[in-house]
C-alpha positions, 0 to 999 in steps of 0.5 A, spaced: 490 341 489 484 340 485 483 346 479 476 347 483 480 349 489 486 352 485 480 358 482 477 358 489 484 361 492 485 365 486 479 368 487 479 369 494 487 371 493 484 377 489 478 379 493 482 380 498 488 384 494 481 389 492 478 389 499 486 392 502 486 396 495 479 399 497 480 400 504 486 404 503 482 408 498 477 410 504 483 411 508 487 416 503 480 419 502 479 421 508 486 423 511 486 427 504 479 431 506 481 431 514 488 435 512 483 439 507 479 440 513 485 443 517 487 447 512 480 450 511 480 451 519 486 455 518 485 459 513 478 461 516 482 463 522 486 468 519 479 472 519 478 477 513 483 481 508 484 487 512 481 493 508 486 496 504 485 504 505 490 509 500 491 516 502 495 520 495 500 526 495 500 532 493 498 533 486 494 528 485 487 525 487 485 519 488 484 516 481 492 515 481 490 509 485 485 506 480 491 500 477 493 498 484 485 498 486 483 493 480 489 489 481 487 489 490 479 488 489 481 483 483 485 479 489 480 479 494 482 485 497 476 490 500 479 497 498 477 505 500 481 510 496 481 517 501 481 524 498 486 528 501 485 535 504 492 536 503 492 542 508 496 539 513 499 533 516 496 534 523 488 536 520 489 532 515 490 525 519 484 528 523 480 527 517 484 519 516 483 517 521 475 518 522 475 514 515 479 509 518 474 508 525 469 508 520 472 501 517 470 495 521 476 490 522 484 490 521 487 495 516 493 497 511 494 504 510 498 506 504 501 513 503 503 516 497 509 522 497 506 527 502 501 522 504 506 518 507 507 524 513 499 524 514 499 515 515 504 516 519 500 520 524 493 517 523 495 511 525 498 512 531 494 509 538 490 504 532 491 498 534 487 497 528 493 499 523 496 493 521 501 495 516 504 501 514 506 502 507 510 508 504 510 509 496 515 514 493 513 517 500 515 522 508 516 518 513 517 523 518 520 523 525 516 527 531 519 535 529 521 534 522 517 537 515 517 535 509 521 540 505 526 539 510 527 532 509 527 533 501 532 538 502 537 534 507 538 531 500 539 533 492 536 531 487 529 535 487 528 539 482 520 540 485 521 549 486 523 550 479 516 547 477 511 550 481 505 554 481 503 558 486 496 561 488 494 565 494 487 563 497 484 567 502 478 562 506 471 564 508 473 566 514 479 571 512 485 566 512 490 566 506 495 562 505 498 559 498 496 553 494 502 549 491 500 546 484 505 544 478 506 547 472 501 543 467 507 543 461 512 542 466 508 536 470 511 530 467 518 531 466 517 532 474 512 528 476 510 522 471 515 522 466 514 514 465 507 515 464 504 515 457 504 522 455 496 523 454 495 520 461 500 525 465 496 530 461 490 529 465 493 528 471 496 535 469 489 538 469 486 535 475 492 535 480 490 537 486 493 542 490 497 543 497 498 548 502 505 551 502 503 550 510 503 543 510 510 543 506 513 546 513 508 543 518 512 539 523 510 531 524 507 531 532 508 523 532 510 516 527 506 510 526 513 506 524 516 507 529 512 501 532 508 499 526 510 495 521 512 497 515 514 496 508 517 502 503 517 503 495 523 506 493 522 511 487 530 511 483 528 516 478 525 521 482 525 528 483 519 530 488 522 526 493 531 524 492 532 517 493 537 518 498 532 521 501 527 516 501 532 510 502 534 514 509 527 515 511 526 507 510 532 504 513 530 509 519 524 506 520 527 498 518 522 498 512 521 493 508 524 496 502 522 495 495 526 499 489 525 501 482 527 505 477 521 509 476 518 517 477 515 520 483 508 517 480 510 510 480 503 508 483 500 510 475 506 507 472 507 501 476 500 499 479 502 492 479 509 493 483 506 497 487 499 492 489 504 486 491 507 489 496 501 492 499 499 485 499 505 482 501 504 487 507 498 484 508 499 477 509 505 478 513 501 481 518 495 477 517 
């Protein structure tokens, strides 16, 4: 073979090597940007985030929630933290459930303490509600209060602490707010939260009606809606016991930690992770 013709084959040998090469990038290309596409797709047919709504207890407001709402709204996650009435689990829910059929699109509902009593009665008959999610929280059966079930266990050292107040109503109703002693609120309520911090929950805690304690449950959301529950260790508003009972009842994914009844304060991220742990699994 002449050197002419060695270099002609030489060149055709490597073009065409470039050529395969070049064809096998656009194929590569285009099967990665097809497989991105798909999943782009399935992505966009899982729909939005669900809104996250969190209904708080007694003895607390709304700010108890303001850790876990940064750490949802930073994840993409639409957030409404309710004010809770905390007059009664039944009137209560009403109040709920105005606010979750104000909401358009799926959404999580998640219930501090004697919240959890007032999510398990609003979400009953919405097939809206996605999830259930308890924190240090009732999950009441139909016929049980929440001063029984923290009762059914040891551990609560709440009645030592408490500060009773009659009201009387506009219409001449009277009854008794519940609050707890300030200098007593954190050794109950927060002892793992900083000590100034408890100090200004102490003086914005709202109060619930003695009545709503022994109001018995008329319905349970978690007996057909999924549900996940945070277990509180160190608690002494509510006895673990009593929580791990009322979580296996209900077959909740459980979460323990050893943290006081304010766990959502103390542990917002904890408490933020199983929220959107329960939010991707029903998605």
């Amino acid at each position: 073979m002449s050197g002419i013709e060695h270099g002609r084959k030489r060149r055709f040998i490597t073009g065409t090597a470039a050529a395969v090469g070049a064809l096998a990038a656009i194929g590569a290309s285009t099967f990665t940007g097809t497989a991105d596409a798909a999943t782009d797709s399935a992505a966009t047919d899982r729909g939005p985030k669900p809104t996250v709504v969190l209904e708080h207890g007694a003895f607390a407001d709304a700010s108890s929630w303001d850790g876990v709402i940064a750490r949802l709204r930073r994840d993409g996650y639409p957030v409404v933290a309710a004010a809770n009435p905390l007059r009664g689990p039944a009137s209560d829910a009403a109040a709920l459930r105005s606010l979750v059929d104000h909401i358009k699109g799926p959404v999580i509902l998640v219930g501090h303490s004697y919240g959890g009593s007032v999510i398990s009665a609003a979400a009953v008959g919405e097939p809206r509600v996605k999830a259930l999610v308890y924190v240090a929280a009732f999950l009441p059966a139909p016929g049980e209060t929440a001063l029984q079930l923290t009762n059914q266990y040891p551990g609560s050292t709440l009645p030592g602490t408490l500060d009773p107040v009659p009201f009387t109503n506009a219409d001449g109703i009277t009854g008794t707010d519940l609050y707890i002693q300030q200098d007593k609120f954190r050794a109950q309520f927060a002892a793992d939260v900083p000590a100034d911090r408890a100090a200004l929950a102490a003086a914005t805690q709202r109060p619930i009606a003695q009545a709503a304690l022994t109001e018995k449950a008329t319905a349970a959301a978690w007996q057909t809606v999924p549900s996940w529950d945070i277990v509180t260790t160190e608690d002494l508003n509510i006895p673990a016991a009593a929580q791990r009972f009322m979580a296996e009842r209900a077959h909740a994914h459980t979460t323990e930690v050893a943290a006081s009844h304010s766990v959502a304060v103390s542990h917002p991220g904890l408490v933020a992770g199983v929220v959107e742990q329960a939010a991707r699994a029903t998605r």
